[in-house]
C-alpha positions as CSV (number, residue, x, y, z in Angstrom):
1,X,5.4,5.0,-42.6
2,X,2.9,2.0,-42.7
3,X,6.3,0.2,-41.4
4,X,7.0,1.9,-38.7
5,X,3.4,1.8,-37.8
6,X,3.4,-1.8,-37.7
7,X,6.6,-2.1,-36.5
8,X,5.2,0.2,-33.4
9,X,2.6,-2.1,-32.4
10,X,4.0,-5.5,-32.7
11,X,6.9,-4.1,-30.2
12,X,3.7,-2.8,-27.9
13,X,2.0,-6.2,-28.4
14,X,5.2,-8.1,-27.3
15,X,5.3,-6.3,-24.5
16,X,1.6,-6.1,-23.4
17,X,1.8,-10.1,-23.4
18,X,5.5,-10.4,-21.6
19,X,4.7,-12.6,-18.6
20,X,6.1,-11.9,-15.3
21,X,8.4,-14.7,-13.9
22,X,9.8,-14.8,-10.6
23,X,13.2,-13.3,-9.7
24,X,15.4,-16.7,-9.3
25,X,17.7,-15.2,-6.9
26,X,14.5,-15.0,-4.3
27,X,14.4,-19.2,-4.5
28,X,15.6,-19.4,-1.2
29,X,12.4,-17.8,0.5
30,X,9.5,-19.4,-1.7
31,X,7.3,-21.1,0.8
32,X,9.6,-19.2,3.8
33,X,6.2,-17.5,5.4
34,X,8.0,-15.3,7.5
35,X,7.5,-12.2,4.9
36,X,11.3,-12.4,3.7
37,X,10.4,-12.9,0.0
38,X,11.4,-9.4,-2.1
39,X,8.7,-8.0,-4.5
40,X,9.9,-10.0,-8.2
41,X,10.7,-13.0,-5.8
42,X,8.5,-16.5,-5.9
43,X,5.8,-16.8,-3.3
44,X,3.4,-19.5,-2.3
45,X,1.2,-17.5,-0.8
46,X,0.6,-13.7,0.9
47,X,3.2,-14.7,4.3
48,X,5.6,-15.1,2.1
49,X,6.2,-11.4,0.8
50,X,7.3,-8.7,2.9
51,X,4.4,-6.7,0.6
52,X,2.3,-9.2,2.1
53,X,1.1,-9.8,-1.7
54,X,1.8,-13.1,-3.4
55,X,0.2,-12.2,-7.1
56,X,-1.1,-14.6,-9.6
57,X,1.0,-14.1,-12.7
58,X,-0.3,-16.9,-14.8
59,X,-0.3,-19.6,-12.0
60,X,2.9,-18.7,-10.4
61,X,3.2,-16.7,-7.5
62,X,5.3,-13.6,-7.6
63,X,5.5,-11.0,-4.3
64,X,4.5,-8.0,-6.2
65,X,3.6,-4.0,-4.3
66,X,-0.1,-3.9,-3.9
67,X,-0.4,-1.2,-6.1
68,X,1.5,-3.3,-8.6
69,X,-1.0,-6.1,-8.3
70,X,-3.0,-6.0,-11.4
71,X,0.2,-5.0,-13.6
72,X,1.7,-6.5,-16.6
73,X,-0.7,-9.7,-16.2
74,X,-1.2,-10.3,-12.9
75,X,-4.5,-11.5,-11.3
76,X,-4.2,-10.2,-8.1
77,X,-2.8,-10.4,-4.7
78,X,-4.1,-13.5,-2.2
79,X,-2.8,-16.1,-5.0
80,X,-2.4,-19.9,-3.0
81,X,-0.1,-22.3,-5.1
82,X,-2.2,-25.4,-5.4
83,X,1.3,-26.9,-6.1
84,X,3.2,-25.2,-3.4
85,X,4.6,-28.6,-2.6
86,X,6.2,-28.8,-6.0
87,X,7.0,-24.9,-6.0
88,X,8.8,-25.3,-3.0
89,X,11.0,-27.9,-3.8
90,X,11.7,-26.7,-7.3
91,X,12.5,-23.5,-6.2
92,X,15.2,-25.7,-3.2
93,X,16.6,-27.2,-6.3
94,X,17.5,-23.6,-7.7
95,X,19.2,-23.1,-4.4
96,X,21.1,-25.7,-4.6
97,X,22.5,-25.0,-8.2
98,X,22.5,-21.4,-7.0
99,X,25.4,-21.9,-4.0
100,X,23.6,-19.6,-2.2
């Protein structure tokens, strides 16, 4: 029993601390801001989701629903890449790997 107990809250603990990572297939519209980006995809900032919210998940951006914001890790909509340069064209170089 003590087992299973322990067992039980390492698997909770795993997933309490999983971070969010952007949704690759979305590479194409990080730093769009035309509000194309799906909610899992990369953002640079808010114009960049069509949820209009670009949510800090550990100092990546990631279009998330509002009501998602503060889920599994996230700080919060509003989140500006201070890297969005870099973002941008890492997130081209997926594209280009991608085909598509």
């Amino acid at each position: 029993m003590v087992r299973l107990t322990l067992t039980a809250f390492l698997a909770f603990a795993t997933l309490s601390l999983a971070q969010i990572t952007p949704n690759n297939a979305g590479a194409r519209n990080v730093g769009s801001g035309n509000g194309s980006q799906f909610i899992t995809g990369g953002c640079v900032n808010n114009a960049d989701c069509a949820s209009g919210c670009c949510a800090n998940a550990s100092g990546v951006g990631v279009c998330s629903a509002e009501a998602a914001q503060f889920q599994n890790g996230k700080a919060g909509c509003n989140f500006v890449d201070p890297n969005s340069a870099a973002t941008i064209a890492a997130a081209q170089a997926q594209v280009a790997r991608q085909g598509f």
